[in-house]
N, CA, C and O atoms as a MOPAC input file, in Angstrom:
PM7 MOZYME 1SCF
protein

 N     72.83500 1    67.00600 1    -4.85500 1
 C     72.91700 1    66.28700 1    -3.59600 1
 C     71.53700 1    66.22400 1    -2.93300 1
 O     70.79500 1    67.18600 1    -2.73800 1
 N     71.29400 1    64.86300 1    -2.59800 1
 C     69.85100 1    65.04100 1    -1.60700 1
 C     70.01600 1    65.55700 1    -0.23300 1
 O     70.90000 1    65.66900 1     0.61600 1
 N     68.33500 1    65.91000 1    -0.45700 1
 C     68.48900 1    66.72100 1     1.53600 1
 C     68.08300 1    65.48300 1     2.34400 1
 O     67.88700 1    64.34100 1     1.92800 1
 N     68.01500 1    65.87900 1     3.37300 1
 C     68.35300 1    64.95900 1     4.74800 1
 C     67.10400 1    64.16000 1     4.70900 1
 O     66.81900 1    62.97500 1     4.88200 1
 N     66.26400 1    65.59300 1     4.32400 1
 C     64.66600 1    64.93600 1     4.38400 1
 C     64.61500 1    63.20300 1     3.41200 1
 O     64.47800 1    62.12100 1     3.98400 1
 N     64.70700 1    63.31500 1     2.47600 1
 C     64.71200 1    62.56600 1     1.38600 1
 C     65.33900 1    61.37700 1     1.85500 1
 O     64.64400 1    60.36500 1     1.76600 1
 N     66.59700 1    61.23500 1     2.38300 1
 C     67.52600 1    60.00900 1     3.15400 1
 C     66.56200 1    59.63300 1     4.00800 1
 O     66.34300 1    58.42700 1     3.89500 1
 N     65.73100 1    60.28800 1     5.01300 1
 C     65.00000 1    59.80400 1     6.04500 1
 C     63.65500 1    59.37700 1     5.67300 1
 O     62.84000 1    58.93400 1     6.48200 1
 N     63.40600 1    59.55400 1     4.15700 1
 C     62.29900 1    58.98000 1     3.64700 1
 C     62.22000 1    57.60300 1     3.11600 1
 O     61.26900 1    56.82800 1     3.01300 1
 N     63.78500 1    57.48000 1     2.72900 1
 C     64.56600 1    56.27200 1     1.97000 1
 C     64.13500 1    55.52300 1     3.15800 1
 O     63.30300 1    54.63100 1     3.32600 1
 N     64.81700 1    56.04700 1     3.80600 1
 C     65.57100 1    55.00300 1     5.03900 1
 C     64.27800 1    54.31000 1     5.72600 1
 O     64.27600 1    53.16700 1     6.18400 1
 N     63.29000 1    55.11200 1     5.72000 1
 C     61.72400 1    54.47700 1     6.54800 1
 C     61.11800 1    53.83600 1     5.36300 1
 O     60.02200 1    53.36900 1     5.67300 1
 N     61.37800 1    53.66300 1     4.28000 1
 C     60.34700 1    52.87600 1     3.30800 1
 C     61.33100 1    51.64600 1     3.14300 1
 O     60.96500 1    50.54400 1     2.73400 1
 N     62.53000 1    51.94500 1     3.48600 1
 C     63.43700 1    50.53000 1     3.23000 1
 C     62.85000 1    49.61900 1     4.67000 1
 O     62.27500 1    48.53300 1     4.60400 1
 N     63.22200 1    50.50900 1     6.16400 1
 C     62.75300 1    49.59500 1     7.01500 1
 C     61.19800 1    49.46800 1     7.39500 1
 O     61.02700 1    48.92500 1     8.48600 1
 N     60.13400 1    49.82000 1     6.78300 1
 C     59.22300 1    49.16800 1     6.86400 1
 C     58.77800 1    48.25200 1     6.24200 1
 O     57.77700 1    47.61300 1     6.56500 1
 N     59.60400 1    48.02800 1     5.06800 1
 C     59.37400 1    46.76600 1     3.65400 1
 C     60.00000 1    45.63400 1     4.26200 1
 O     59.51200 1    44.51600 1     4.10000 1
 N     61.30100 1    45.85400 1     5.12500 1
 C     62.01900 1    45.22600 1     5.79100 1
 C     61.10900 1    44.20300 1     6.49800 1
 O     60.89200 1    43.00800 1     6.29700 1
 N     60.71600 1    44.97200 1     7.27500 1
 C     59.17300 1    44.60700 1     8.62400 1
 C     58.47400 1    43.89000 1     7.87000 1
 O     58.82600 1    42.71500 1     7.76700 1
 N     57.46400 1    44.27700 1     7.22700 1
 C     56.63100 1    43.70400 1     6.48300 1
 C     57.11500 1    42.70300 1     5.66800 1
 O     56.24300 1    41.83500 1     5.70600 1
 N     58.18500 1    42.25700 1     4.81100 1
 C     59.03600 1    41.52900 1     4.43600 1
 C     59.38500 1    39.89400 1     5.36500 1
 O     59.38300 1    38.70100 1     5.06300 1
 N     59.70100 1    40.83600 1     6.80000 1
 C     59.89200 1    39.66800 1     7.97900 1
 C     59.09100 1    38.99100 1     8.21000 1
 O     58.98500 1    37.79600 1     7.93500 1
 N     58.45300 1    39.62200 1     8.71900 1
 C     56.47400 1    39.46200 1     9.51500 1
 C     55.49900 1    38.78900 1     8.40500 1
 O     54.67800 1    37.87100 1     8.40600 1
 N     55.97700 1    39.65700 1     7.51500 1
 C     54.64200 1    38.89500 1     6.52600 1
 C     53.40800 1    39.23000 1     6.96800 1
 O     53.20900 1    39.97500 1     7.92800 1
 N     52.33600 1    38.57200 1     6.13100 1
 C     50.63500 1    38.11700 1     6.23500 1
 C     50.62800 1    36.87100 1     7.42400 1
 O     51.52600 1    36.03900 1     7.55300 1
 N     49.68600 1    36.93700 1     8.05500 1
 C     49.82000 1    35.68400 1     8.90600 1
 C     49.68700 1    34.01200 1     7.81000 1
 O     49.90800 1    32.85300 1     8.16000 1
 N     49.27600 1    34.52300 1     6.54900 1
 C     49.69400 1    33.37600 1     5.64400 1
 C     50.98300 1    32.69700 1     4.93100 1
 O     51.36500 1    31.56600 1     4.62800 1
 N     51.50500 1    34.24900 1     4.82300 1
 C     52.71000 1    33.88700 1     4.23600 1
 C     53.47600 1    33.14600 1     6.13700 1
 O     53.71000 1    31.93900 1     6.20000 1
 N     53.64700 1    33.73100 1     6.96100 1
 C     53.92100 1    32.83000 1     8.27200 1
 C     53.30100 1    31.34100 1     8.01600 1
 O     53.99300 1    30.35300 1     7.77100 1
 N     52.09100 1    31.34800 1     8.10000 1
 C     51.97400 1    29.76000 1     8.31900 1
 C     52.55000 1    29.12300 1     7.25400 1
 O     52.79500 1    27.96600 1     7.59300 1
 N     52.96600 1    29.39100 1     5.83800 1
 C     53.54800 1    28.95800 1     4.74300 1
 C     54.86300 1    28.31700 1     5.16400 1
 O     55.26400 1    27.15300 1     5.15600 1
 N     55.49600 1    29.69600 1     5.60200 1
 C     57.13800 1    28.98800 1     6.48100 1
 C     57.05800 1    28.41000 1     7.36500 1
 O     58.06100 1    27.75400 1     7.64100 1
 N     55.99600 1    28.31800 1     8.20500 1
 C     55.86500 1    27.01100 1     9.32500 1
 C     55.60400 1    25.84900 1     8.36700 1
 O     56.05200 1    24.73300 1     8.63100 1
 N     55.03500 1    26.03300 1     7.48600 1
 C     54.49000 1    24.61900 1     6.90200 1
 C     55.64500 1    23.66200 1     6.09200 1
 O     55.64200 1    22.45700 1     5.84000 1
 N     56.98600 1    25.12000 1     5.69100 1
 C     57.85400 1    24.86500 1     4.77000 1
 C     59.23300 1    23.65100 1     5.89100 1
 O     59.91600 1    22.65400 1     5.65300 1
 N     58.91400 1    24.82400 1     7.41800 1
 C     59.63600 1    24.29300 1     8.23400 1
 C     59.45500 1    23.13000 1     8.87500 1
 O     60.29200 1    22.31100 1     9.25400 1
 N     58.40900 1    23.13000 1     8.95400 1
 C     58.00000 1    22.01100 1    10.27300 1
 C     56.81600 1    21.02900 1    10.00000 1
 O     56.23800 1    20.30100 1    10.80700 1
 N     56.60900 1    21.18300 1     8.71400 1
 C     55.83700 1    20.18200 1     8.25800 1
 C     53.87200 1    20.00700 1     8.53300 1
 O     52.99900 1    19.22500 1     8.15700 1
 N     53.94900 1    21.30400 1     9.43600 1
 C     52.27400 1    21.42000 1    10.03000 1
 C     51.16800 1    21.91400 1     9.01600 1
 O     51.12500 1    23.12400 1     8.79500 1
 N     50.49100 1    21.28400 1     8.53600 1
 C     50.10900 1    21.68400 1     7.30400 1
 C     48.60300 1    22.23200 1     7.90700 1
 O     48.05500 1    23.12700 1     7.26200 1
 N     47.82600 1    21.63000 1     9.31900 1
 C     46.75400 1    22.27700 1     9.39200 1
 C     46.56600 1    24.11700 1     9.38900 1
 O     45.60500 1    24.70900 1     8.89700 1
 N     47.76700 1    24.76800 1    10.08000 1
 C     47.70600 1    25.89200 1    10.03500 1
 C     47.74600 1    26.18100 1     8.95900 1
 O     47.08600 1    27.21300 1     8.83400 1
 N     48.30700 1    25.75100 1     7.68200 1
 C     48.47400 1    26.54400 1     6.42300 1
 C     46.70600 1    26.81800 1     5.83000 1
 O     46.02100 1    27.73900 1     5.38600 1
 N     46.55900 1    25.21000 1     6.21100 1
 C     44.74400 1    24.87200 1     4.99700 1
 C     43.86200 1    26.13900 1     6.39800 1
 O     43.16500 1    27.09700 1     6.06300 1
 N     44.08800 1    25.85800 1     7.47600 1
 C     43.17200 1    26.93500 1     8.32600 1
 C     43.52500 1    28.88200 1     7.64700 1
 O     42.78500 1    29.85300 1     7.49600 1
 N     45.01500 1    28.64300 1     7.41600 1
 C     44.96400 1    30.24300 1     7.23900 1
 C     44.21500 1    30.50800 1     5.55800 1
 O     43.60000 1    31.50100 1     5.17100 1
 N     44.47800 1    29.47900 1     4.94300 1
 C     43.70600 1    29.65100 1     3.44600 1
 C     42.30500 1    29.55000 1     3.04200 1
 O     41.83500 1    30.07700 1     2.03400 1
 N     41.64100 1    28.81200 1     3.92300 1
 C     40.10600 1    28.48800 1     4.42100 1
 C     39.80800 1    29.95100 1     5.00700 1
 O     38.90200 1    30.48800 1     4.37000 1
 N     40.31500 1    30.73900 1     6.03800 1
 C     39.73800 1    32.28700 1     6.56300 1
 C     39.76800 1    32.59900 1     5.34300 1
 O     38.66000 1    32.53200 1     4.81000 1
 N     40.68500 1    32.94700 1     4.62200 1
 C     40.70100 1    34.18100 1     3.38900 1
 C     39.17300 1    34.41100 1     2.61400 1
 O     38.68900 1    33.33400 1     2.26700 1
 N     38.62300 1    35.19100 1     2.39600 1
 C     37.61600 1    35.38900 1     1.54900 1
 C     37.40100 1    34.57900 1     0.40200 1
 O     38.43600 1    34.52800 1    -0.26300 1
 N     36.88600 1    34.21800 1     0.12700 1
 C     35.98300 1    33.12800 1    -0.83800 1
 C     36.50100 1    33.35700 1    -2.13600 1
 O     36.97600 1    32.45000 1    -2.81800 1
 N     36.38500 1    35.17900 1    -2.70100 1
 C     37.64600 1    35.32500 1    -4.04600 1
 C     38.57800 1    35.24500 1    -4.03400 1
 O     39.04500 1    34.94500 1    -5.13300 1
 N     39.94200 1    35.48500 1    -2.50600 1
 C     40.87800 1    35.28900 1    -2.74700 1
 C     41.35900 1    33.67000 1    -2.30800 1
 O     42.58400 1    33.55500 1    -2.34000 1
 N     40.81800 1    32.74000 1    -2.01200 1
 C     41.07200 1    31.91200 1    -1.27000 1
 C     41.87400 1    30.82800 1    -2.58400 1
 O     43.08700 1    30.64000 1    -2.49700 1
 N     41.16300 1    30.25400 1    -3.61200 1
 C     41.95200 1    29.77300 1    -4.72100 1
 C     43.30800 1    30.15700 1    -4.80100 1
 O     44.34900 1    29.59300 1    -4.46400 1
 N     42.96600 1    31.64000 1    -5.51300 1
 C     44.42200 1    32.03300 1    -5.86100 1
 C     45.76100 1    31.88400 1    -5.11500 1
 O     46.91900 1    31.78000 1    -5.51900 1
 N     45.20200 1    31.90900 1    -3.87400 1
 C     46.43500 1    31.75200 1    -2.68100 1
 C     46.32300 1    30.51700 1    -2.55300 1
 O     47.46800 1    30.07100 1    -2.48900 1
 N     45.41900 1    29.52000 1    -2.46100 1
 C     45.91900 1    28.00000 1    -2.67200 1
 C     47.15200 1    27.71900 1    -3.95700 1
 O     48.16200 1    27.02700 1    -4.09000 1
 N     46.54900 1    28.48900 1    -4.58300 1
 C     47.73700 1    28.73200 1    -5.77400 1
 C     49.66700 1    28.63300 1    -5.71400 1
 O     50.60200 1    27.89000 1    -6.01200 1
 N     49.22800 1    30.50000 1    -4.85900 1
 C     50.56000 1    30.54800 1    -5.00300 1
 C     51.27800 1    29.96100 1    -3.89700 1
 O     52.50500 1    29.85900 1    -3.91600 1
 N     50.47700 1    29.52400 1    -2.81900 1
 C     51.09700 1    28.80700 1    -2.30000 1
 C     51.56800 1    27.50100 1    -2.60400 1
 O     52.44700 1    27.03700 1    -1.87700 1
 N     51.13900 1    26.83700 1    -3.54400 1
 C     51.62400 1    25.14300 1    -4.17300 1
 C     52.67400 1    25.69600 1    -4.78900 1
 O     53.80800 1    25.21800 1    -4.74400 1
 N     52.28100 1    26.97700 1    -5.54300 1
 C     53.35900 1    27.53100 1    -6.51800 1
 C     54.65800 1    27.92600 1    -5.91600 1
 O     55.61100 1    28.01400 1    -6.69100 1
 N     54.88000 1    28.22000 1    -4.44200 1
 C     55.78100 1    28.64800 1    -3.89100 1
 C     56.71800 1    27.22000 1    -3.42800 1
 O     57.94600 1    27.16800 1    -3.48400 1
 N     55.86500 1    26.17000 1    -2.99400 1
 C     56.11800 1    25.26100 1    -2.58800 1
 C     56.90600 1    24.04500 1    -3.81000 1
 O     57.80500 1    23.20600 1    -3.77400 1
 N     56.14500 1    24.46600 1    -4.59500 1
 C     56.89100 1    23.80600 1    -6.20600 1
 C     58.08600 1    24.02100 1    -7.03000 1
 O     58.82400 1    23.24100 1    -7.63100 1
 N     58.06800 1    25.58200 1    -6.86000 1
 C     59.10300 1    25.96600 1    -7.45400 1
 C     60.34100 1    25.76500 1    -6.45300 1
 O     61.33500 1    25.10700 1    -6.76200 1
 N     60.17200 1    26.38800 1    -5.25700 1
 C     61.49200 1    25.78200 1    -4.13700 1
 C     61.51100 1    23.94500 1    -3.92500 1
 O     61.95900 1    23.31700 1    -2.96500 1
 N     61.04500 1    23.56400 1    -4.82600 1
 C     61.46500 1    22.21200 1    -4.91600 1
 C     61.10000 1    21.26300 1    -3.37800 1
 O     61.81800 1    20.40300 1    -2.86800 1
 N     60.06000 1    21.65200 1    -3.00400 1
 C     59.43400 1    21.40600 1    -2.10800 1
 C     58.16000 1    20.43700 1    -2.42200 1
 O     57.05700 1    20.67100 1    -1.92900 1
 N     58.37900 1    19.45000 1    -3.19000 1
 C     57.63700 1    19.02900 1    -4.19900 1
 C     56.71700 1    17.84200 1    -2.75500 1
 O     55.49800 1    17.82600 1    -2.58300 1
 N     57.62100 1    17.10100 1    -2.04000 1
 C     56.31400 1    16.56800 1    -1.44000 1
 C     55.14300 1    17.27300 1    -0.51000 1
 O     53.96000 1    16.96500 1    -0.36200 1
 N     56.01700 1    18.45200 1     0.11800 1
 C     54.36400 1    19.45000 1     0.91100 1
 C     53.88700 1    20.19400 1     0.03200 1
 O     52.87700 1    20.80300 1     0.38300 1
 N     54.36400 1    20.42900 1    -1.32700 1
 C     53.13500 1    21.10300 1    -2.48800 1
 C     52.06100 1    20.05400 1    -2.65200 1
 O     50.84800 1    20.26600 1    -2.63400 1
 N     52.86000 1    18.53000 1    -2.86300 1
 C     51.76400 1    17.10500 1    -3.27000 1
 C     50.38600 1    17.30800 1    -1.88500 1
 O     49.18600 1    17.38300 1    -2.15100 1
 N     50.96600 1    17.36000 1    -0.47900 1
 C     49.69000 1    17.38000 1     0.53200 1
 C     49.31000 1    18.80300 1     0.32300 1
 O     48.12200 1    18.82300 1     0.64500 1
 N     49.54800 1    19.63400 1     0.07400 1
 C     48.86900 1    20.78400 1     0.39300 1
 C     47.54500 1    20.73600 1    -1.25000 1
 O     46.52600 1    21.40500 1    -1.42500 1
 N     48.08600 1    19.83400 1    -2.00300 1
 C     47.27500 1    19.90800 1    -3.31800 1
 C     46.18700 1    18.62000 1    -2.90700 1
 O     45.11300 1    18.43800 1    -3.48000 1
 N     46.67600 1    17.85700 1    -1.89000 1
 C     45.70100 1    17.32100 1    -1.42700 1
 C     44.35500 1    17.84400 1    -0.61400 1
 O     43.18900 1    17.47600 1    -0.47900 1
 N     45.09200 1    18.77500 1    -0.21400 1
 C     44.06400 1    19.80300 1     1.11700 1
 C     43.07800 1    20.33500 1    -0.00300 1
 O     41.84800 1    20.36400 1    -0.02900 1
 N     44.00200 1    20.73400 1    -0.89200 1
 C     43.16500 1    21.71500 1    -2.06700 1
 C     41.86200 1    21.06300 1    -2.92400 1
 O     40.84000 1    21.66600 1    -3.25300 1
 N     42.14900 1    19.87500 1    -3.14500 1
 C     41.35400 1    19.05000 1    -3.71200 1
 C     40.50800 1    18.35600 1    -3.28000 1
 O     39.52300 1    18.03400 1    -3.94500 1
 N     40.70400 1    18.00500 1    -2.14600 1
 C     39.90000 1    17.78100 1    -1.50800 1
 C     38.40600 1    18.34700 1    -0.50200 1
 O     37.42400 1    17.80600 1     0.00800 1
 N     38.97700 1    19.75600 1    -0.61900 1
 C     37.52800 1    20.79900 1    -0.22000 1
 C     37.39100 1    21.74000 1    -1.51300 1
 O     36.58700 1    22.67100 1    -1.53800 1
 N     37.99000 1    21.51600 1    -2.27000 1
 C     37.79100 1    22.43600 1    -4.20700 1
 C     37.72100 1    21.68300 1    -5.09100 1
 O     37.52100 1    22.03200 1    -6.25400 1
 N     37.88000 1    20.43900 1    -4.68800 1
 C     38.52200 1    19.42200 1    -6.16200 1
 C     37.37700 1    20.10300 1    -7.44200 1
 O     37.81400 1    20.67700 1    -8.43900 1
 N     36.29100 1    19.95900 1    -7.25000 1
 C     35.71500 1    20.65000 1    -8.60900 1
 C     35.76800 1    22.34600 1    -9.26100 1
 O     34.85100 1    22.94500 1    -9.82200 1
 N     37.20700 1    22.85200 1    -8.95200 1
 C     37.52700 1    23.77500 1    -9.37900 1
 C     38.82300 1    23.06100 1   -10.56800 1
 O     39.18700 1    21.88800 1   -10.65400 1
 N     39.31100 1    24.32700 1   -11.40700 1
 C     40.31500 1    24.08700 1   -12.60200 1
 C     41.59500 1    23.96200 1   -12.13000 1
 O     42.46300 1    23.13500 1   -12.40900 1
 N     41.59900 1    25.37100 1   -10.99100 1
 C     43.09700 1    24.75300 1   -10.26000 1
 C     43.79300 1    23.50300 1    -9.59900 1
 O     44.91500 1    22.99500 1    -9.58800 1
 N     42.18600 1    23.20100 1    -8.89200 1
 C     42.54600 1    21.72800 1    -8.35100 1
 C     43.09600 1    20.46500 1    -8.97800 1
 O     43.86900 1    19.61500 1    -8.53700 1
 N     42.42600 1    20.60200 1   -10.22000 1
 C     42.41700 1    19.96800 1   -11.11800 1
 C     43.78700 1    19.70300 1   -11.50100 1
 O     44.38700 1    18.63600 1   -11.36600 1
 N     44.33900 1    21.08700 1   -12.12900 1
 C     45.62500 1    21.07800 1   -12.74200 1
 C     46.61300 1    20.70300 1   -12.28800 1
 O     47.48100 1    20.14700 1   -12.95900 1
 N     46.71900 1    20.99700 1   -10.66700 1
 C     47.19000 1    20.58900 1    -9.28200 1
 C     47.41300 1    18.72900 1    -9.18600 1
 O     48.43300 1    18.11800 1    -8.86700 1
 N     46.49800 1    18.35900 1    -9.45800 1
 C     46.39100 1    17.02300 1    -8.81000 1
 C     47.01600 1    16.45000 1   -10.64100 1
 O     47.89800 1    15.59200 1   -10.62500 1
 N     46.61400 1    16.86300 1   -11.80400 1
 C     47.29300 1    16.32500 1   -13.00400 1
 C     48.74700 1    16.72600 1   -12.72100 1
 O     49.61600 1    15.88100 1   -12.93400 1
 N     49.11300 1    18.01600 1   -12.23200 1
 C     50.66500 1    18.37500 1   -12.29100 1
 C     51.91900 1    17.35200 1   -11.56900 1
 O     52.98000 1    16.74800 1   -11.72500 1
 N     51.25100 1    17.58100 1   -11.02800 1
 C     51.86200 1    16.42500 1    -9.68200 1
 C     51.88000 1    14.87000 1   -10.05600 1
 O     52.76100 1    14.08400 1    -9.70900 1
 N     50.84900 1    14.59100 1   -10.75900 1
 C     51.10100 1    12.93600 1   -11.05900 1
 C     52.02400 1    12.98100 1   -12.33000 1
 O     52.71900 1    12.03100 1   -12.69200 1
 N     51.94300 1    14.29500 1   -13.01500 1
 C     52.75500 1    14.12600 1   -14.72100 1
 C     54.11600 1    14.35600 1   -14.13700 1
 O     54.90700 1    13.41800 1   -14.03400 1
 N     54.43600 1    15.65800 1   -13.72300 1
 C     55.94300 1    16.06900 1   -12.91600 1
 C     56.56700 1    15.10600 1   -12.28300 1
 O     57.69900 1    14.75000 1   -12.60800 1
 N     55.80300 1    14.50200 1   -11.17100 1
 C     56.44200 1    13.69100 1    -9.79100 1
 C     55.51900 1    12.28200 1    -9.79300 1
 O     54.89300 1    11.84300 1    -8.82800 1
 N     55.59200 1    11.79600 1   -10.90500 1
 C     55.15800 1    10.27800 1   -10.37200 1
 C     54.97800 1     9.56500 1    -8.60100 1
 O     54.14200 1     9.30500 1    -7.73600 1
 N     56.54400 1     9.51600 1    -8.93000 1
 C     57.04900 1     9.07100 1    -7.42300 1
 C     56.42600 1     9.61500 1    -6.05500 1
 O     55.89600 1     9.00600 1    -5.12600 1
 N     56.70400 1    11.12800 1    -6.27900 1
 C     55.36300 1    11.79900 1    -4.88600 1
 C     54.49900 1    11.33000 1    -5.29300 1
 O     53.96800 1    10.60300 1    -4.45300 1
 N     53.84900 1    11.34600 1    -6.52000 1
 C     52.21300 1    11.31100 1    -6.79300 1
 C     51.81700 1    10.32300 1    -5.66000 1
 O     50.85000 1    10.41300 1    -4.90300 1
 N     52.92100 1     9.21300 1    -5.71700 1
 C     51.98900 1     7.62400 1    -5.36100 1
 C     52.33700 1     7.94500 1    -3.98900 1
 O     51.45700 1     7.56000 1    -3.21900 1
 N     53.37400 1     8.55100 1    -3.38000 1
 C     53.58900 1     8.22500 1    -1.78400 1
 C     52.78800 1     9.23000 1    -1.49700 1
 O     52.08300 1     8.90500 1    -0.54200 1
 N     52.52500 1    10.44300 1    -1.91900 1
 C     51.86600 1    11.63400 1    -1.51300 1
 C     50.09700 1    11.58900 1    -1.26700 1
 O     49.35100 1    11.80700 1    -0.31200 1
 N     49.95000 1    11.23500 1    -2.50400 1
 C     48.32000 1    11.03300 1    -3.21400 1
 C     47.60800 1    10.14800 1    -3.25700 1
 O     46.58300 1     9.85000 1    -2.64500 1
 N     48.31900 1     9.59100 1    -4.20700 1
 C     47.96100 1     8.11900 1    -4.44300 1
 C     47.23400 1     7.61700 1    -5.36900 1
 O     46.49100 1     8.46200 1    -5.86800 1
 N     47.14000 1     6.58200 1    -5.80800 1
 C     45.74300 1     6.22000 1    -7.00600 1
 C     44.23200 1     6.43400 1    -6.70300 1
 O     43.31400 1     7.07700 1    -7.21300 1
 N     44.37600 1     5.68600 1    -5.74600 1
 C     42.98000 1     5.72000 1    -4.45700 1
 C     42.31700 1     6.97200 1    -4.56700 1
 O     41.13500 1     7.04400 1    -4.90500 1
 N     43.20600 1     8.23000 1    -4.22700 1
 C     42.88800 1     9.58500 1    -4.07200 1
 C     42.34600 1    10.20100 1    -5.39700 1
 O     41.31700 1    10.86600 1    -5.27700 1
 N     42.84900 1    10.08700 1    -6.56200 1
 C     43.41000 1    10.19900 1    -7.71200 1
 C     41.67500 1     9.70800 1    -8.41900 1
 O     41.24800 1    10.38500 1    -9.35500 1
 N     41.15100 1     8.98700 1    -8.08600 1
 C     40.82300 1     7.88000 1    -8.97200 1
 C     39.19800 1     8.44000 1    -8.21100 1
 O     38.12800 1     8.28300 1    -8.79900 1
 N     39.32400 1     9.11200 1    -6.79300 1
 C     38.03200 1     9.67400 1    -6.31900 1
 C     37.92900 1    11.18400 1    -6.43900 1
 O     36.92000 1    11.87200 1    -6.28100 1
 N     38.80600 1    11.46000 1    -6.66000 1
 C     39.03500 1    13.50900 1    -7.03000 1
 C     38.86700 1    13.90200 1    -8.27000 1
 O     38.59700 1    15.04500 1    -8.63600 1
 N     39.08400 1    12.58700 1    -9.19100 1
 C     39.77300 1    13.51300 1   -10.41200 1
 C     38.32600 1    13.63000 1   -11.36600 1
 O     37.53000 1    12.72600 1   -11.61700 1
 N     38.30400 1    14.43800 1   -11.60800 1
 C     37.24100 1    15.02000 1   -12.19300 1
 C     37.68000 1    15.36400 1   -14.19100 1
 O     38.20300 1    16.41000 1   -14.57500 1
 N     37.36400 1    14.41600 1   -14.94300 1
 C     37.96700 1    14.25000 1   -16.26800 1
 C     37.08400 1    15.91900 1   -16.84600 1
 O     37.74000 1    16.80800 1   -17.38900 1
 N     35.77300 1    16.02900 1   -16.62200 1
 C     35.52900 1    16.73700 1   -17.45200 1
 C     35.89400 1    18.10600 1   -16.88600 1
 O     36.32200 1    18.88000 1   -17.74200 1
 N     35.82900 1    18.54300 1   -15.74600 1
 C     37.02800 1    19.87300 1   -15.51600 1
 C     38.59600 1    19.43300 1   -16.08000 1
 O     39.13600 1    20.12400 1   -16.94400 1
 N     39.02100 1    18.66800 1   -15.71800 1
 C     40.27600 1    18.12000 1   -16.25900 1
 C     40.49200 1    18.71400 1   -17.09200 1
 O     41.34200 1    19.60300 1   -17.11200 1
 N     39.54600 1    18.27300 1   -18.30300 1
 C     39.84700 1    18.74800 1   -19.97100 1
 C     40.00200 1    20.11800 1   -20.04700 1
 O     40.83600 1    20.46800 1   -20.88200 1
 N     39.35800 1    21.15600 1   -19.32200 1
 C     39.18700 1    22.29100 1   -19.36200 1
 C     39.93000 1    23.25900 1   -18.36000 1
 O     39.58800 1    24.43100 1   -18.20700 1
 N     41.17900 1    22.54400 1   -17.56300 1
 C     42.01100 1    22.98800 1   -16.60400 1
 C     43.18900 1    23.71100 1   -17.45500 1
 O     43.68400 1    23.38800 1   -18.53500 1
 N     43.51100 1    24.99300 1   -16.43900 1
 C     44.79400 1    25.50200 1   -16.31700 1
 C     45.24200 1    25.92800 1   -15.28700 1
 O     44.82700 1    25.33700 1   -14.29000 1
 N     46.18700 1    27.02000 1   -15.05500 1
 C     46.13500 1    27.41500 1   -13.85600 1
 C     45.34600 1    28.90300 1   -13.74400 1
 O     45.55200 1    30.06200 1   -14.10600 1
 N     44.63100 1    28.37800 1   -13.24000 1
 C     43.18800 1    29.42600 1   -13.14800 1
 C     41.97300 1    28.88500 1   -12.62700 1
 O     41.56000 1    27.75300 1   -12.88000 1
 N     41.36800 1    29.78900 1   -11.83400 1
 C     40.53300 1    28.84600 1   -10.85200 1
 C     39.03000 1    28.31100 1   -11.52700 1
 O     38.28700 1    27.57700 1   -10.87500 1

């Protein structure tokens, strides 16, 4: 049988994951504002602060979060945000190919040819994955 101690250790690592869980990073927040309400400057402002190494990757998982919940037209602008101040990175890259191969249909209301046709960078292209 456990001692009391041990329950009250449970019990504070469950409700502080809880907390932290709720609350989040002030990124993961602007993410669900962005998911909710469509405001996308707070998202590109909270991903622009982040430090210079982590800043990609979280452009990342944030499209990635936004993609997989089938959130496919604010992944298309937020891959716009991305490409448009990174476009000569691999992620961007893969980003702006994913989206026109996956989602045609967003591609053109989202992106566009126009966009497409001034971002796209063939010779990172060739050499894109998801990796920055």
């Amino acid at each position: 049988m456990m001692s009391s101690q041990i329950w009250i250790a449970i019990g504070a690592v469950i409700v502080v994951g809880a907390l932290l869980f709720r609350g989040g990073s002030a990124l993961a927040r602007a993410l669900r504002a962005y998911s909710r309400e469509g405001q996308l400057a707070p998202l590109v402002d909270a991903l622009e602060a982040l430090p210079e190494q982590r800043r990609l990757t979280e452009y990342d998982r944030a499209i990635t979060t936004l993609w997989r919940d089938y959130q496919r037209e604010a992944a298309a602008r937020l891959v716009s945000a991305l490409v448009e101040r990174h476009g000569d990175t691999r992620i961007a890259q893969y980003w702006l190919q994913e989206v026109r191969a996956v989602e045609p249909e967003i591609f053109a209301s989202e992106i566009g040819a126009e966009f497409y046709q001034t971002h796209h960078n063939p010779q990172v292209a060739a050499d894109c994955g998801k990796f920055g």
